[in-house]
N, C-alpha and C positions, 0 to 999 in steps of 0.2 A: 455520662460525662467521661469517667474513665475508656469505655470501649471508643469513644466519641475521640478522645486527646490519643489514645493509641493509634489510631488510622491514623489522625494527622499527622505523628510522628512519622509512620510509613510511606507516607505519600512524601513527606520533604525527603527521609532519607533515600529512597525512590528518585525522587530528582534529582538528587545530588549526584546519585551514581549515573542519570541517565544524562547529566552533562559532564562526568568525569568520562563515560561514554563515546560520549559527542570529539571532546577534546582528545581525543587519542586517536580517533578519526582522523581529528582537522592536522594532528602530529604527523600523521602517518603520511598525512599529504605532502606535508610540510617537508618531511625526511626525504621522499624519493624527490622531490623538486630537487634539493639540496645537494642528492650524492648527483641528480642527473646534470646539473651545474656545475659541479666540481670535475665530472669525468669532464665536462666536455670540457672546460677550464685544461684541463691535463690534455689532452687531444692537441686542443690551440695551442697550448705551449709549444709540445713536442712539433707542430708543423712549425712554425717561427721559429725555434732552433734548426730547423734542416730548411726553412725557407733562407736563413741569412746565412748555411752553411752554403748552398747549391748558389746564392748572388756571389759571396766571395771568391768559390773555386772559379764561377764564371767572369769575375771580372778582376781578382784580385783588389779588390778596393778591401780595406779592415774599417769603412763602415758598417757594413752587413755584419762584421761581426759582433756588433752592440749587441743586434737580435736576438742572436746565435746565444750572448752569454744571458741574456737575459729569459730566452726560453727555457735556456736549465733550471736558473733560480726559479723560475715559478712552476715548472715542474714538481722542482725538489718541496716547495709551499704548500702546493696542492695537492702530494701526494699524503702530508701529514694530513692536512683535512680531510684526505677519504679514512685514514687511520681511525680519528677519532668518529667520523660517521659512522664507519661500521663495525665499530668494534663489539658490539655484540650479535653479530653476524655471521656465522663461522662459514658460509657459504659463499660467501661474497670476499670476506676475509680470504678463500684459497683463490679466488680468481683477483684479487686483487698481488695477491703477492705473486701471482705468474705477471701480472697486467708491469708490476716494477722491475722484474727480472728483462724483461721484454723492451723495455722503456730502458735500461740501464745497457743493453748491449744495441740499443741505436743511438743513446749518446754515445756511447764510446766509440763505436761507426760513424757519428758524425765529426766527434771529434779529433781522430783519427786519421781522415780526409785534411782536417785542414789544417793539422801539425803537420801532414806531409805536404801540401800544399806551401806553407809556411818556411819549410825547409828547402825550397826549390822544386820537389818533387810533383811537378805540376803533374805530369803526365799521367803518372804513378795514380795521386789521387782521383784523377777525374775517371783513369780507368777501372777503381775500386768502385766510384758509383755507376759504374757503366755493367759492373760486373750484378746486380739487382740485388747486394743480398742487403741494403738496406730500404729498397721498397718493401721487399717480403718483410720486415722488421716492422717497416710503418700497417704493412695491412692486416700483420696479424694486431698490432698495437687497436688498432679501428676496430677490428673485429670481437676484440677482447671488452673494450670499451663499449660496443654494442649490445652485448652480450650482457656486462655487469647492468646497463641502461633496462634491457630490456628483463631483466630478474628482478630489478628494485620495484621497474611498473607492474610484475605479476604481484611480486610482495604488497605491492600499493593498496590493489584491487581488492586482492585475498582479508586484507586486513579491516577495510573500509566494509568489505561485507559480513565481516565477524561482526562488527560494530554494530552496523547497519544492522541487524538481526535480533542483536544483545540490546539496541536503544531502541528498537520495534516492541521488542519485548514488555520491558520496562517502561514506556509511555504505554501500552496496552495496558498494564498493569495499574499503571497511577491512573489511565480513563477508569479502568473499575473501580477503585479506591475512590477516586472522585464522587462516581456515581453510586457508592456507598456511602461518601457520606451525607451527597445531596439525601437520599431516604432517610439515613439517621437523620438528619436535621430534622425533616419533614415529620418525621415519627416522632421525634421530640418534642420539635413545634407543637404538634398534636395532644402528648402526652402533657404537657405544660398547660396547655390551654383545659384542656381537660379537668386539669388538677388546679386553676384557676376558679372556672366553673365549681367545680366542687367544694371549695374553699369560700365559696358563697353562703353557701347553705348548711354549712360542716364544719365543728368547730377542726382546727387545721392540724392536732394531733391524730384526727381520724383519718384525716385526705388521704396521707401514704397508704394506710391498710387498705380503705374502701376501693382505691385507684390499683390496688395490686391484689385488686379481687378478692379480698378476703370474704368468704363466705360466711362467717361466725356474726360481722358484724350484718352484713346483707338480710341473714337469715335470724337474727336476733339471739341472745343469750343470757342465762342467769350467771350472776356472778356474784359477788363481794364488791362490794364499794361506800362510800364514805361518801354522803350527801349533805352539803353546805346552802341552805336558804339563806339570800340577802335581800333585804327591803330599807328601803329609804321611808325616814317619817318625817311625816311635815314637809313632805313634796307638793302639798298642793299648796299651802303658804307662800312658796317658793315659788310655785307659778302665776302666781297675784302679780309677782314684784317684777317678773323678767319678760318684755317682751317675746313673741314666739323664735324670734333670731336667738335672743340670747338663751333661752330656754335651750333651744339646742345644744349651743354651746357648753352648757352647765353640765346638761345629761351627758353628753359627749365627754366631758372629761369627767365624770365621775365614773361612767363608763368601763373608761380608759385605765381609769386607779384598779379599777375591779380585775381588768382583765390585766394587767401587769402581773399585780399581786398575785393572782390565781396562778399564772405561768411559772410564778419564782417561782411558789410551792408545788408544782408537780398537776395541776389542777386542769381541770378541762370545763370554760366555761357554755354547759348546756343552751343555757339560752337566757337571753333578756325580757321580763314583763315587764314592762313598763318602767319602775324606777327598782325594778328586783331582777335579782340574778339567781339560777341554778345551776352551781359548781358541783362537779363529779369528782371525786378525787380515788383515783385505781383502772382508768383506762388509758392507755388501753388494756392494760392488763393489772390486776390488783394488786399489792405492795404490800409489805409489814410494815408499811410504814406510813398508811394512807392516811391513818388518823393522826398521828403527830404531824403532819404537813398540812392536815384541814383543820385543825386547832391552831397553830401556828400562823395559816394563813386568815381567819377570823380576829385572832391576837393585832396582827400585825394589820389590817383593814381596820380596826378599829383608832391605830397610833396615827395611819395615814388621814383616815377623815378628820380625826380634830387638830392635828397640823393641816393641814385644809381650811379648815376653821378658821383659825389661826389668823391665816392672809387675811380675812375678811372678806373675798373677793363677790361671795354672791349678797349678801347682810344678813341674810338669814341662816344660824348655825346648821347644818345637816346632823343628824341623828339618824344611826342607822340599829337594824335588828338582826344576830345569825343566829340560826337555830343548826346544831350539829346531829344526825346521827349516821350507825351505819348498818347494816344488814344486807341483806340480800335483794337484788332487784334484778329487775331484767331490761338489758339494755339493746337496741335496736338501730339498724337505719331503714325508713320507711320511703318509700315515695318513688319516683325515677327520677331516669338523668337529665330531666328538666329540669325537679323539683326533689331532693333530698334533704329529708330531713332528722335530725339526732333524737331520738328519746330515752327517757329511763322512766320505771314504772315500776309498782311496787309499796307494798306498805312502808318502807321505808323510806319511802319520797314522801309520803304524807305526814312522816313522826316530824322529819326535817321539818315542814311546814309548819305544822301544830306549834313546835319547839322556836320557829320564827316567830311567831303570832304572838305566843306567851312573853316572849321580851316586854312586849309594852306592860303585859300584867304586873310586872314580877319586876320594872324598871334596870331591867339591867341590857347593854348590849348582845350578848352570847349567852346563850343556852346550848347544852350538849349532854346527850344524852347518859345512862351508863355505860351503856354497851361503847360509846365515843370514850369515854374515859378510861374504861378497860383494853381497849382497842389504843388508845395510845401511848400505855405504858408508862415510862420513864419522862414525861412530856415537862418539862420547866412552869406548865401555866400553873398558877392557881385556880384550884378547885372550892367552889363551897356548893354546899347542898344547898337546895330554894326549895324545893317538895318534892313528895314522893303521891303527890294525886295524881289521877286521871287528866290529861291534855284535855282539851276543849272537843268535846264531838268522836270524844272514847272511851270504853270503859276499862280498860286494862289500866292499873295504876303502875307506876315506873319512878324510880327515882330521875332528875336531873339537876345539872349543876349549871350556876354560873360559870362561866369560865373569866380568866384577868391575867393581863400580861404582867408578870412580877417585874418587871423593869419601871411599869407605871404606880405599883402599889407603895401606896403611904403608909403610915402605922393607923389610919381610919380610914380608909380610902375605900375598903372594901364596904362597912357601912356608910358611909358617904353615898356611894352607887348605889347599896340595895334601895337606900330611902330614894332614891329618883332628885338627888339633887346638887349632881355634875350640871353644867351649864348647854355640854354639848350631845348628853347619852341618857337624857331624864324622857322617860314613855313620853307619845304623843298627849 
């Protein structure tokens, strides 16, 4: 996602510049249109001053000389706009200040002409134009102005092809940005769907490691972990009373409690048997803290079913059984990329069991081991011993305990429970 949102910053800032590009192009164009306008603006002037100068010496009429005054003033108008055109020009800038030197000694040659003209001196002035030195003034004037014309069009060219080169550039650059990020996408897409798939068959704490190839989990490993058996009792009661639609319904949200719960506490649920659950708590990697989060999360599954209860929603109370311990097990993923799937194995998947099953003996919801006890240290639950026999189908004797969330304990509550006569955590 990150390398994903960086390209697309590069690609817009990439455009930006390759139409900041563009526009300096489309200025450049803009510019020599404007000085090419402007000279010639100045050209016309200057003939229409020496066209109404050359009608007046010929006829003596001072309407020609509107012309006359009016070709100065826009001379002098036009000349300020080439100022501001080119002032960061310095090349054009000297041919423009020869271009006014130029233009300033043919007004005065024109003007000259017909203040003598005006004074009588007919003769005088006509033989001052006769004498050429103000055509040589207009050709070099023309010549000047062709010249600055035809340096704005090289400047024009030169620029549009800097451009042209620099926004070749940069559009090549966004097509591959592009089409890096059409394969990110593609690779993502892929990778998503992947991690989809895998997320089917995988509880979704594992997805990320197995999808980024870890080999530990692939190839399987011993480790430390804290195993949590849950079994619902009196599920088959249950299935008497609810249609197969609402059946679902039920297991689905009871489900749903389990695997919250599990999540707060750090928990990874193994898999569902039917109306039981096997929670892992220490992967993906083990904690100092696996067993105060799997005691904690057994505490707190048992406050959510009897507020469950509570509602009334199914009529028959649910009663559930955890059995806690922890040890050593080996945890694996087996199968391919059809079909993956999670295990954990280990005699300590079986004490968990045993420690489930005894619930109904011994009437209580939670059993946990010692080893769960000492493993969780500092833990808030109440503890009481219930035996120190052999589990059902072993002959190693162990102590284990009730466990009881002190938030729910009365000053009898505890013998209340051990005798099996809570309304909603009494054996099957």
């Amino acid at each position: 996602m990150i390398v994903g949102l960086a390209v697309i910053m590069a690609m817009l800032a990439i455009a930006v510049g390759a139409f900041t590009y563009q526009q300096r192009g489309i200025e450049a164009v803009r510019h020599a249109l404007a000085v090419d306008g402007v000279l010639g603006d100045v050209l016309s002037a200057v003939q229409d001053a020496e066209t109404g100068q050359r009608g007046y010496l010929l006829t003596g009429d001072d309407a020609f000389l509107q012309p006359f005054r009016n070709g100065k003033v826009m001379v002098n108008r036009e000349i300020v706009k080439l100022h501001e055109l080119l002032r960061e020009e310095d090349g054009q800038r000297l041919e423009l200040d020869k271009l006014i030197r130029v233009i300033r000694s043919k007004l005065d040659e024109l003007g000259s002409t017909v203040e003598m003209h005006r004074a009588g001196e007919i003769d005088a002035s006509r033989n001052r134009v006769r004498e050429g030195v103000g055509r040589q003034l207009m050709d070099e004037i023309r010549a000047i102005v062709g010249s600055m014309k035809e340096h704005e069009g090289e400047l024009m060219e030169r620029r549009q092809e800097a451009v042209s080169r620099v926004a070749l550039l940069i559009w090549g650059v966004l097509a591959a940005l592009a089409v890096a990020v059409v394969l990110f996408g593609m690779s993502a897409a892929r990778e998503a769907m992947r991690r989809r798939r895998l997320s089917r068959f995988l509880p979704y704490e594992l997805v990320s490691r197995l999808a980024d190839d870890d080999d530990s989990l692939r190839n399987g490993r011993r480790q430390q972990a804290v195993i949590s058996f849950v079994d619902m009792r009196g599920s088959t009661a249950i299935a008497e009373r609810l249609d197969p639609h609402q059946l679902s319904l039920f297991l689905s949200a009871y489900r749903r409690r389990v695997m919250r719960l599990a999540r707060a506490h750090g928990g990874v649920v193994d898999k569902f048997i039917g109306d039981g659950a096997l929670i892992v708590f220490g992967l993906p990697e083990p904690g100092p803290d696996d067993a105060a989060r799997a005691v904690a999360f057994a505490c707190d599954l048992v406050e959510v079913i009897a507020r469950w209860n509570a509602k009334g929603e199914h009529g028959v109370p649910v009663r559930i059984g955890v059995g806690l311990h922890c040890g050593e097990v080996f945890s694996g993923i087996i199968g391919e990329d059809a079909r993956y799937e999670f295990t954990v194995l280990g005699d300590t998947v079986n004490v968990a069991a045993r420690l489930e099953q005894a619930t109904k003996t011994f009437g209580v919801p939670i059993l946990a081991s010692e080893a769960v006890r000492a493993a969780a240290g500092s833990s808030e639950a109440i503890w009481r011993e219930v035996s120190r026999q052999p589990l059902r189908g072993r002959e190693v004797a162990m102590a284990y305990y009730a466990v009881e969330n002190p938030a729910r304990s009365g000053p009898n509550e505890a013998d209340t429970t051990s005798a099996g006569a809570t309304a909603h955590l009494s054996p099957a």
